[in-house]
C-alpha positions in Angstrom: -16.8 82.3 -3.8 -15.9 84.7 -1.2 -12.3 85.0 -2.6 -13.9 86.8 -5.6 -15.7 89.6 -3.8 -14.3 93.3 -4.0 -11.8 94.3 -1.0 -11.1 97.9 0.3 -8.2 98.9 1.9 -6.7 102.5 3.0 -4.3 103.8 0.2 -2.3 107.1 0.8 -0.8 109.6 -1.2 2.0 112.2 -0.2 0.5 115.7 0.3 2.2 118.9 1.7 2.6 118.8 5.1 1.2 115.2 5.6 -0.9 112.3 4.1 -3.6 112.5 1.5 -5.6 109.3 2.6 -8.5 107.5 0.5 -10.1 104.3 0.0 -8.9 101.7 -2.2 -11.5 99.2 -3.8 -10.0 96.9 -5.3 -12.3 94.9 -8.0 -12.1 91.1 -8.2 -11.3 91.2 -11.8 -7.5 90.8 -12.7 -5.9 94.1 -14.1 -8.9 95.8 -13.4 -9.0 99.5 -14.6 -9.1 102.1 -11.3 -11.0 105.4 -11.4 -10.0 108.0 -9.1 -13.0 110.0 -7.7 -12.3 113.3 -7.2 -14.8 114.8 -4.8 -17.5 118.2 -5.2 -17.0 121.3 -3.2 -16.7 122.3 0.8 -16.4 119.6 3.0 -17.4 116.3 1.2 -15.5 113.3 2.6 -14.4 110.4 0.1 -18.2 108.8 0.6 -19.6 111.7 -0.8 -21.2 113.6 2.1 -21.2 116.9 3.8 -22.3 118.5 7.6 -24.3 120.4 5.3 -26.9 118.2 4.7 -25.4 115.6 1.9 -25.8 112.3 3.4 -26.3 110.0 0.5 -23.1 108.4 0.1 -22.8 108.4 -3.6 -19.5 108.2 -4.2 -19.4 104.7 -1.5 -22.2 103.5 -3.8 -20.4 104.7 -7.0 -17.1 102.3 -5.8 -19.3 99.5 -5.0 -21.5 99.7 -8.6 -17.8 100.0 -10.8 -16.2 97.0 -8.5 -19.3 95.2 -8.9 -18.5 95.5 -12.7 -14.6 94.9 -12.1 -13.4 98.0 -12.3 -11.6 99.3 -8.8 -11.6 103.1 -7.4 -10.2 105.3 -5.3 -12.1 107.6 -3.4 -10.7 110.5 -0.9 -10.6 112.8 1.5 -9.3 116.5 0.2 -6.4 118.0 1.7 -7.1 119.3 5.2 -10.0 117.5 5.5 -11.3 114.2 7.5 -8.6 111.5 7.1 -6.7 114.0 4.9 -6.1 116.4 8.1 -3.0 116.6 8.4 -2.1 117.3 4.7 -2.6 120.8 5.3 -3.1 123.4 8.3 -5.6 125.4 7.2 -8.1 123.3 4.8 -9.6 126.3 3.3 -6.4 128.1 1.8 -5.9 125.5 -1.5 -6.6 126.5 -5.1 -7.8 124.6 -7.7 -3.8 124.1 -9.0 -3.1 122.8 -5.5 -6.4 120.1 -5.4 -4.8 119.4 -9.3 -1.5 118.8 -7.6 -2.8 116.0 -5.2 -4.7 114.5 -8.4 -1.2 114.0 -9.5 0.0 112.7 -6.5 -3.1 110.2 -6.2 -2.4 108.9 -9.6 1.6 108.1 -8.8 0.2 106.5 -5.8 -2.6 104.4 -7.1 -0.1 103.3 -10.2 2.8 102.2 -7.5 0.1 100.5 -5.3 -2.4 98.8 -8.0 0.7 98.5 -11.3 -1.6 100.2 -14.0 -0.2 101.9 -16.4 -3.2 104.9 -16.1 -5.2 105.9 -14.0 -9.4 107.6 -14.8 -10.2 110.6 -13.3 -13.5 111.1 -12.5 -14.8 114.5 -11.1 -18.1 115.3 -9.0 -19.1 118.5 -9.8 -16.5 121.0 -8.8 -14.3 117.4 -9.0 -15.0 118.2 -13.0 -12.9 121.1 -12.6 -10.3 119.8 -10.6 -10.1 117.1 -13.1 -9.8 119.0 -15.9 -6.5 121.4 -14.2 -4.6 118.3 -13.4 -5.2 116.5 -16.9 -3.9 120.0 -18.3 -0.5 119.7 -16.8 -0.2 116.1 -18.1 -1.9 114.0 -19.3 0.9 111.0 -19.3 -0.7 108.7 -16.7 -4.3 109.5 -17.3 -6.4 106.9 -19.3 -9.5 109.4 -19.6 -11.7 111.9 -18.0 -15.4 110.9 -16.3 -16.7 114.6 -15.6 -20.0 114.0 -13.8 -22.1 116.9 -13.3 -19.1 119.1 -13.7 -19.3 122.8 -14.8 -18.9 124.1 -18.1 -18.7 127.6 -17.6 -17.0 129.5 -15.1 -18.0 128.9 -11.2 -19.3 133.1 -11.4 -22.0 132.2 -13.5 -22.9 129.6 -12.3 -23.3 130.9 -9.4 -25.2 133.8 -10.3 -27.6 131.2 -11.8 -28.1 128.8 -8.6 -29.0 132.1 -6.6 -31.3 133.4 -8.9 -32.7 130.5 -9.6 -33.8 130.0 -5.4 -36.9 132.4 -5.0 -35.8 132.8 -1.7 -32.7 135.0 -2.3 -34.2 137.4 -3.6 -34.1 140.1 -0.4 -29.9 139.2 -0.5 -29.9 138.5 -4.7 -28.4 142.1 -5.8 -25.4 142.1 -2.1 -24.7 138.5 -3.6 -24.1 139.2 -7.3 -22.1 142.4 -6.4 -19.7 140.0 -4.3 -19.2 137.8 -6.9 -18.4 140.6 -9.3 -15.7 141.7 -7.1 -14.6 137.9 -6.3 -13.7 137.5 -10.1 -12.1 140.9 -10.5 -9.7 139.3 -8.2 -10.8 141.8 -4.8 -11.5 140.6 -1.8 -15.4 141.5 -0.3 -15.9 142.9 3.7 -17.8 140.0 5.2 -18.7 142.6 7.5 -21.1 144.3 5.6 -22.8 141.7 4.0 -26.0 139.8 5.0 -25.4 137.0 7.7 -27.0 134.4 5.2 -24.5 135.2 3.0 -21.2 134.8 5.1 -21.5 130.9 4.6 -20.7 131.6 0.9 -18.5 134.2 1.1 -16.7 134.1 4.0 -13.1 135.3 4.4 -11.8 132.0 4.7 -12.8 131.0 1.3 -12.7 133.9 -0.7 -9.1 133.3 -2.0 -10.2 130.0 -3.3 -13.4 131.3 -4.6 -11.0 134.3 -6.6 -9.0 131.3 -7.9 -12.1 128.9 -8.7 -13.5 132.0 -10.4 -10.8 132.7 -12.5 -11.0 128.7 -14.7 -13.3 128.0 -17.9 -13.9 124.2 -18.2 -14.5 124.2 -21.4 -11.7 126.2 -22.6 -9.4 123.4 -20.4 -11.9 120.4 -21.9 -10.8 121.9 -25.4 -7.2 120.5 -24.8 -7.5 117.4 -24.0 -6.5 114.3 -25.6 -7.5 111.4 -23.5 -11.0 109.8 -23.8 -14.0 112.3 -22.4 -17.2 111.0 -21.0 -19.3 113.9 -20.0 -22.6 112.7 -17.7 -25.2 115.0 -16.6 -28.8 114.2 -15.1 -31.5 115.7 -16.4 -32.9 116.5 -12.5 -29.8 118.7 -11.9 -31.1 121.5 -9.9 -27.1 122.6 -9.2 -25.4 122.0 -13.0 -27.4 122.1 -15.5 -28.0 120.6 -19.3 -26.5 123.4 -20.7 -23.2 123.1 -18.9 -22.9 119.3 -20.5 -23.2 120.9 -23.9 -20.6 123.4 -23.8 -18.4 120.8 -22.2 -18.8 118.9 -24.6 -18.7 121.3 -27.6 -15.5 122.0 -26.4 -14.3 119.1 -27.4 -15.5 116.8 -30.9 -14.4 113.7 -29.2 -16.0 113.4 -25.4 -19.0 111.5 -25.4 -22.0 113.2 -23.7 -24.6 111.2 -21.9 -28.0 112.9 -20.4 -29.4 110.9 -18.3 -33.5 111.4 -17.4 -34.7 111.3 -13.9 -30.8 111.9 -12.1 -29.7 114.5 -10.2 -26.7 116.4 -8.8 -25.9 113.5 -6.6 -26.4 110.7 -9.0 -30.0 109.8 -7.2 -33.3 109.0 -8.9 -36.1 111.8 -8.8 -39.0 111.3 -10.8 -40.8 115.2 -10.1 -40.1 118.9 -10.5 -40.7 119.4 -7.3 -36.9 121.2 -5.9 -37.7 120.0 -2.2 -38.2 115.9 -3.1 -35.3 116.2 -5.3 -33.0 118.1 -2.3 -34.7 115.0 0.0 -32.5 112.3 -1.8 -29.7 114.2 -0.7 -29.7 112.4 2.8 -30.6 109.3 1.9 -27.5 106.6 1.7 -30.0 103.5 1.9 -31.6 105.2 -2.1 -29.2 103.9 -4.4 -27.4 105.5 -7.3 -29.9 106.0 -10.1 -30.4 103.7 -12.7 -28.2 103.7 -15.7 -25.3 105.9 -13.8 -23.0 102.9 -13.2 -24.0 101.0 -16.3 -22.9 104.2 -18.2 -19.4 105.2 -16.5 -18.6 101.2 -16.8 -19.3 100.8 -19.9 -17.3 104.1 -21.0 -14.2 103.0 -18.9 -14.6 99.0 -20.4 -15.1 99.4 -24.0 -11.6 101.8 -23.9 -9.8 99.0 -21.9 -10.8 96.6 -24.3 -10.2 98.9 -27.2 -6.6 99.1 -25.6 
């Protein structure tokens, strides 16, 4: 029947200076669960992609695999950014407390629009984060936490990791270490004096975010938390790694950890080693989410609404 497929509507949610706006998809099941889907870093719209490359729409095909099994979502656009514009002048001055305070603002919204009593949060990667510094403020309307290839340790090491880890820094490896050093110290770096293909990371713009971003321990912010915790990390992470999932989730006795073989940082399916067929899947929105991610989150988010 057609009546029983999913629906998605626009959804807003009060921000600063103007509207937070997302996507509403609303499952065919009655009193469905919703999971907010709190987005990664820089400029990643509420599908999931970037202008940098990251085209794969996993966070569309991560609304469409929970509706699928009746549970709705909310995906959206951060502050400043996309439909989310005029939230904000100046996208790049936020902190992780301010992305926490639209988190809370999502939820009240969601709750008015949908009538559940709570709300998941699921975080993409730096999403994790965000995630975790709104559920430590209150927990009150949160049903649980889905941290998906989220940090657990602080963003300066793992940072210092990704750009070691890239043979191809190595000519720029000690200028970019030395910046991040002074980042978490809390002092700003002259852009002017470091090399061009660094500027992108460190530019002025975004170093008082990155001071802030620096200055959070996941774990240490997983450790209080009293709501259900899945923790899901792929295997084929080339961005967070296994060892993040762990500390996450020895943080905390009562998260669940899942590993899943064969997934990477955006939830696709990569059978190889190799860093540039894994970076491929990236681009591709027609490769869908790999298997087991859905079946996974779903199953998390079900067997607690049923336990409730």
């Amino acid at each position: 029947m057609a009546s029983a497929d999913p629906v998605e509507t626009g959804i807003e949610a009060p921000g600063p200076q103007g509207p937070l706006k997302g996507t509403l998809h609303v499952a065919a099941t009655a009193n469905a669960p919703v999971v907010l889907i709190i987005p990664g870093s820089g400029p990643t719209d509420r599908d999931g992609n970037n202008r940098l490359g990251v085209k794969g729409s996993s966070y569309r095909l991560l609304a469409e695999g929970l509706g699928q099994r009746g549970i709705s979502s909310v995906r959206i656009d951060k502050r400043g950014m996309f439909g989310s514009a005029a939230a904000i002048s100046d996208a790049n001055n936020v902190t992780i407390g301010d992305y926490a305070d639209d988190v809370r603002a999502w939820i009240a919204a969601i709750r008015q629009k949908t009538g559940s009593d709570c709300v998941w949060v699921l975080g993409h990667s730096e999403g994790g984060l965000v995630a975790l510094a709104a559920a430590a403020r209150d927990e009150t309307d949160i049903c649980g936490l889905l941290l998906v290839a989220a940090a657990g340790r602080p963003l300066g090491e793992i940072l210092r990791e990704q750009l070691r880890a890239n043979p191809a820094n190595a000519p720029i490896l000690d200028q970019a270490l030395a910046a991040i050093a002074e980042l978490e110290a809390g002092k700003p770096v002259d852009a002017s004096k470091l090399n061009p293909a660094l500027l992108p990371l460190f530019h002025p713009s975004v170093q008082r975010f990155l001071m802030n971003s620096f200055s959070y321990d996941p774990a240490q912010l997983l450790a209080k938390v009293k709501k259900p915790v899945l923790i899901l990390q792929g295997q084929r992470d080339i961005q967070v790694s296994e060892e993040d999932a762990r500390r996450l989730a020895a943080a905390n006795s009562k998260a669940r950890l899942e590993m899943l073989p064969d997934v990477n940082h955006v939830l696709k399916q990569v059978t190889t080693d190799d860093r540039t067929a894994n970076i491929a899947t990236y681009a591709d929105p027609n490769l869908p989410l790999a298997p087991g991610v859905i079946d996974a989150i779903a199953e998390f988010v079900l067997a607690d609404a049923n336990h409730n």
